[in-house]
C-alpha positions, 0 to 999 in steps of 0.5 A: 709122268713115270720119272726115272731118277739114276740117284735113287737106290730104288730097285727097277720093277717091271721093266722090259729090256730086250736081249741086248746086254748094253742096253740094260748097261745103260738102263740099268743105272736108271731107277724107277720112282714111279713103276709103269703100269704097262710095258713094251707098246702099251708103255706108250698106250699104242703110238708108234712114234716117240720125241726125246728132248736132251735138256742140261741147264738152258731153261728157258729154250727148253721151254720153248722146245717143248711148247714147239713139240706140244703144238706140233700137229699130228703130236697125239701120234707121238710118245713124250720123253724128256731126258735131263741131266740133273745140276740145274733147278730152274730145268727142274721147274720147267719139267713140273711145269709139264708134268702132265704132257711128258710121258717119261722123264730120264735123268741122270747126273754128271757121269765123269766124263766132260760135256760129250761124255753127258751129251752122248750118255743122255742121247744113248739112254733116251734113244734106247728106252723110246725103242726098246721100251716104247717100241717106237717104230721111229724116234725123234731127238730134240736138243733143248735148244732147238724148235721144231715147226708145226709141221715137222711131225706130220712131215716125219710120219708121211715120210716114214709111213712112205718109206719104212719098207724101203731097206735104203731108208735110214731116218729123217733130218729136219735141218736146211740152209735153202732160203725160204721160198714158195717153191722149197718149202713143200719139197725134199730131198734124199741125201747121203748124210749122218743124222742132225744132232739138232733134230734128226729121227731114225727108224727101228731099222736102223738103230737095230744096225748099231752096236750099243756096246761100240757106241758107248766105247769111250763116251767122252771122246767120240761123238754119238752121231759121228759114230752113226755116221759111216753105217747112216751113210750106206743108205740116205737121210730124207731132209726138208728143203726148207728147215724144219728146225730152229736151232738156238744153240749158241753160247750153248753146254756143247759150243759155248764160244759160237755166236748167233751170227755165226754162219751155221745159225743164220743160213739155217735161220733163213731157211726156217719155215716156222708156223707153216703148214702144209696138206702132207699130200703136198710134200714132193721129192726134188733134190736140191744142191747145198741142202746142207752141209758139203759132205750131205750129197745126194743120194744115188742108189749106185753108190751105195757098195762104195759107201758100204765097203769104206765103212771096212778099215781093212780096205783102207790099205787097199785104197791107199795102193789104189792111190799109189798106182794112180787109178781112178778114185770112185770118190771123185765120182761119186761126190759128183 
């Protein structure tokens, strides 16, 4: 395992960043304990996928996402990065534990700016060293309390291996709130949504469409993925119908006051497929309504201009004319 620890006054070796200045702003506070023999694909010995879990101090969800990863099918496809942020010594026992399995361990310490300034500094340097060191074609990010099923990586690499030519194609969310059932659990759908925090994968393609600068743009203030969201939204998010992940996120670092019953946690519950697995070859596109939340609609290819010019906060004026003078609203038919 080739750690890189932010508190260590070692000097970086042998690094391949590319020609994005913010991406070494980020990498460059990460220093090497142990230097990679290779860089670039061969870091990752040739897989073109890689998996990051984000972890902050629940130790034993940790290791309950990492078990769920390990036994993941199709995991010998896919590079290992772990990124931690260091305050909590039983975290530090589970990563020893896994020291042989996990490829890359990134920590860091708290950086100062509250509980999103640390999520969204932890999501920012793992995502960029899984593409830019790695050269992933697609990254997966896993929070640590989060499992995935058996299944998610071999759905993840059917549909990227069907789509990545597709310039529409933004990455692949594993969440649902549709009940388990036989006639679900092998189909998905094509929505117009932002990527899941609790895992959700974007290709190459996309993550090169983002500005890291702007994305680290007050770190403690923003979310990450509601920041993706509006560029994510000109094309779709591939999700199962039926979850794909097992979120266990309650009186967690991020949202310590939510509560198991909650509502978010028991639709996504009923909708998790668990140790299924199915022949890739089975997975089918049918579009469901109330896959997810309200705002995740399905995707139709005409709507992608409306989508694309909102993103504009120029054109925000002119919307609100359009309102005054009482034409049509284009949302009203597109969320249809």
């Amino acid at each position: 395992m080739t750690i890189w620890d932010s508190g260590s006054q070692q000097a970086p070796t042998t690094v391949v960043f590319s020609s994005k200045k913010c991406v070494a702003k980020i990498v460059s506070k990460v220093r090497f304990l142990k230097t990679p023999k290779q860089d670039n694909r061969k870091f990752g010995n040739g897989k073109p996928f890689s998996v990051v879990i984000f972890c902050h101090n629940r130790s034993e969800l940790l290791e309950q996402s990492i078990l769920s990863v390990l036994n993941a099918n199709d995991f010998n496809n896919w590079n290992f990065i772990v990124v931690q942020q260091i305050f909590n010594s039983e975290v530090d026992k589970v990563l020893n534990k896994y020291d042989k399995e996990i490829d890359l361990l990134l920590r860091f310490p708290d950086i100062g700016h509250g509980v999103l300034g640390n999520i969204n500094y932890g999501r920012l340097i793992g995502t960029s060293c899984a593409f830019e060191l790695f050269a992933s074609d697609l990254v997966l990010g896993i929070e640590e309390d989060t499992q995935i099923s058996n299944d998610a990586l071999t759905f993840i690499q059917h549909q990227y291996n069907l789509r990545f030519e597709d310039s529409n194609f933004r990455g692949i969310n594993l969440c649902s709130y549709i009940p388990y059932s036989f006639e679900n659990r092998d189909s998905y759908s094509l929505l117009r949504f932002g990527i899941s925090g609790q895992a959700g994968a974007l290709t190459s393609k996309t993550w090169k469409k983002f500005s890291l600068s702007e994305l680290l743009k007050d770190i403690g203030n923003d979310e990450w993925a509601s920041r993706m969201e509006p560029l994510l939204k000109t094309g779709y998010m591939v999700h199962p119908n039926n979850s794909r992940l097992f979120d266990q996120g309650w009186a967690g670092y991020s949202s310590p006051f939510s509560k198991e019953t909650d509502e978010s946690f028991s639709r996504q519950h009923l909708s998790w497929v668990n140790q299924y697995v199915t022949d890739s070859a089975k997975y089918i596109h049918q579009d469901r309504l109330g896959v997810w939340r309200k705002d995740a609609i399905i995707y139709k290819r005409r709507h992608n201009l409306y989508f694309k010019l909102r993103r504009f906060e120029s054109l925000i004026y002119l919307y609100r004319l359009w309102k005054i003078v009482k034409l049509p609203l284009l949302k009203n038919h597109v969320e249809k």
